[in-house]
C-alpha positions in Angstrom: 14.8 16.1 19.8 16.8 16.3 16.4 17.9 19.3 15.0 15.6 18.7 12.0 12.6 17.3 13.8 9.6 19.5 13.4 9.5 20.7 16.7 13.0 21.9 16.4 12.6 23.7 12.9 9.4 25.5 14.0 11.2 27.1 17.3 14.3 28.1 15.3 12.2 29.6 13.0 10.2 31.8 15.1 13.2 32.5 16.2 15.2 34.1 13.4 12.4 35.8 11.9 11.8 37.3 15.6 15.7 38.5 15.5 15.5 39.4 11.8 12.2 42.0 12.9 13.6 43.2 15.6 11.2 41.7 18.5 14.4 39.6 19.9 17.5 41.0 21.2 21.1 39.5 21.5 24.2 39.9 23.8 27.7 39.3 23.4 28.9 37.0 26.0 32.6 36.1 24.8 34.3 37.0 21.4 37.6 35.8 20.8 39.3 36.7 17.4 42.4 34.2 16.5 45.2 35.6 14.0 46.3 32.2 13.6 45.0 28.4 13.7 46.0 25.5 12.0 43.4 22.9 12.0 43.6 19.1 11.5 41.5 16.5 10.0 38.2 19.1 10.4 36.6 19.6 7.3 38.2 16.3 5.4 40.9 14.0 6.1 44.4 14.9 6.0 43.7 18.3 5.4 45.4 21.5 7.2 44.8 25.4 7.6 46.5 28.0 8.5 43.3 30.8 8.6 41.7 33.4 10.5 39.2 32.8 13.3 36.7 33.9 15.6 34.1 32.6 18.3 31.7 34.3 19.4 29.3 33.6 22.0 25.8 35.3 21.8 22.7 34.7 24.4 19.1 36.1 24.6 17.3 36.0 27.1 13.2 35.3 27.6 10.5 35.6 29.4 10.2 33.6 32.2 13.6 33.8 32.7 14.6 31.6 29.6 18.3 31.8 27.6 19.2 30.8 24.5 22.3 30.5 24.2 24.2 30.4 20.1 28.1 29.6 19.6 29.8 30.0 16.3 32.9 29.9 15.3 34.3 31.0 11.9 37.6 30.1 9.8 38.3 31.5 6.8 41.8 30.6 5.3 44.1 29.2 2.1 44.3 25.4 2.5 45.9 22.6 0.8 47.6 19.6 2.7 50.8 21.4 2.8 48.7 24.4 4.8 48.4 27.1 1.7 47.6 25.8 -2.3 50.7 24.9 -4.8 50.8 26.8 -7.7 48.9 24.2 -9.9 46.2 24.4 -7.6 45.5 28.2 -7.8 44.1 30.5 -4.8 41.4 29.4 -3.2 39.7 30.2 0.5 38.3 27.8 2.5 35.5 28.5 5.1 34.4 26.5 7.8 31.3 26.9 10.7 31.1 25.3 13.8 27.9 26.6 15.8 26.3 25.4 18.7 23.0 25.7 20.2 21.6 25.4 23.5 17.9 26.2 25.2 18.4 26.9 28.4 15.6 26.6 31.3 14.8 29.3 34.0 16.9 26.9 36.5 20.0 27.0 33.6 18.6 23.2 33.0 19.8 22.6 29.0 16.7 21.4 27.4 18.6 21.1 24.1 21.5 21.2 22.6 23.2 20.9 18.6 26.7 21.2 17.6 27.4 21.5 13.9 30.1 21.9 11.7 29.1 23.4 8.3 30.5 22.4 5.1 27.7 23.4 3.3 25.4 26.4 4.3 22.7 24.6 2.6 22.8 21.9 5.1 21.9 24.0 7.7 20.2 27.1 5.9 18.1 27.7 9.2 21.0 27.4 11.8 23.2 29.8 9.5 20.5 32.4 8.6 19.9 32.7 12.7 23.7 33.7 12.9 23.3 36.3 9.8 20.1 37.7 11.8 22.0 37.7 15.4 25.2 39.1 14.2 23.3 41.9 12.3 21.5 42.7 15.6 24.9 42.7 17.2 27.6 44.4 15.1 27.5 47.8 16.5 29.0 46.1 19.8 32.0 44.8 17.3 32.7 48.4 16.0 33.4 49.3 19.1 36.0 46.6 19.4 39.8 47.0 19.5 41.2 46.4 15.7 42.8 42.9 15.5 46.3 42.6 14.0 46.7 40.6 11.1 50.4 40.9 10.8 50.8 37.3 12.1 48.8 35.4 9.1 50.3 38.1 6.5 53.7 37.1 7.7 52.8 33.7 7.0 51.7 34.6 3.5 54.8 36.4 3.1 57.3 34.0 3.8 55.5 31.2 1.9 55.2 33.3 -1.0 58.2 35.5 -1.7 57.0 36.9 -4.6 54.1 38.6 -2.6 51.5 37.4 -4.6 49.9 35.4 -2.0 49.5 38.5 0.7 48.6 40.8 -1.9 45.7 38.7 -3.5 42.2 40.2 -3.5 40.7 37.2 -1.1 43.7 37.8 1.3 43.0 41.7 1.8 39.5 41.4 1.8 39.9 38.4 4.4 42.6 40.6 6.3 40.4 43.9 6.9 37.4 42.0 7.8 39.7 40.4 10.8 41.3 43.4 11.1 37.6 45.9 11.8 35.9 43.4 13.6 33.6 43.1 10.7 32.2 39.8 12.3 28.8 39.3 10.5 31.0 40.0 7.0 33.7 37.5 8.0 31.2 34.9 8.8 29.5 35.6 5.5 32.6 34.8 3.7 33.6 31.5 5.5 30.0 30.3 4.6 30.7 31.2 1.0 34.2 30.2 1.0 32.8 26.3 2.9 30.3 26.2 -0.2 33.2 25.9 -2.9 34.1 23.0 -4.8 37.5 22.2 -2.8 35.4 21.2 -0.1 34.3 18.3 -2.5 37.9 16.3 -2.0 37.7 12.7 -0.5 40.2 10.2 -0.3 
């Protein structure tokens, strides 16, 4: 079935309004927060980011003995081909969403599976407001977590900015405590809002 087949759409919206009431509950199978990534040729051609990161790894399980099982991964980061925007550019974040989905049988059979990559949260409004309703069920398990040290990207801001403006600009520290807490349903808030900008817009 296709993600936006009827049959499809129906399930993931009993879904997320079960979540979003309470009636479902998610676990944290895996998170993995990454200080530092450089990505190629992921949201458009030619392009590279040097960002923050995290994938998580969430399943529920069902009656009967049924999982479903929700991946996502989040970058948020300054981008531009030569990794961070020149000057005549300005500042600018860019966000990006990978999330997978998978229905799994009692057996562990996969009885469906999507992968996207969100540019847009508008392209996938239902797929994004499942992980706003599963990571609000989960974030008390994330402010338990370790804090996460930022001092890697910062560095990097740093040195490609002597005159500190870069490290000390407001989408920088906000993106840097929200790694930094473990503030996981914020930080994926702001990639989707940083994927809708204009910059995302650029074709060759």
């Amino acid at each position: 079935m296709d993600y936006n087949s009827p049959e499809i759409q129906r399930l993931l919206t009993t879904i997320t309004e079960r979540t979003e009431n309470g009636l479902l509950s998610w676990k944290v199978s895996e998170y993995d927060p990454i200080s530092f990534m450089t990505e190629t040729d992921v949201d458009y051609e030619g392009s590279e980011a040097e960002n923050f990161a995290q994938n998580v790894a969430f399943y529920c399980q069902l009656k009967k003995g049924r999982q479903i099982w929700l991946e996502t991964y989040d970058s948020v980061g300054f981008s531009s081909p030569g990794g961070f925007p020149s000057r005549d550019e300005g500042l600018f974040l860019r966000g990006l969403g990978y999330y997978t989905l998978r229905f799994l049988s009692s057996q562990g059979k996969v009885l469906y599976r999507m992968g996207a990559i969100i540019r847009r949260r508008s392209q996938y409004s239902l797929l994004c407001r499942l992980a706003d309703a599963v990571l609000e069920d989960t974030q008390k398990i994330f402010s338990r977590a370790p804090e996460n040290d930022p001092s890697q990207f910062l560095r990097f801001l740093h040195e490609s900015d002597k005159s500190g403006g870069l490290e000390r600009h407001p989408l920088s520290l906000l993106m840097a405590e929200f790694y930094r807490r473990s503030r996981c349903r914020d930080f994926h808030l702001l990639a989707m809002a940083c994927a809708t900008g204009p910059h995302t817009e650029k074709r060759g």
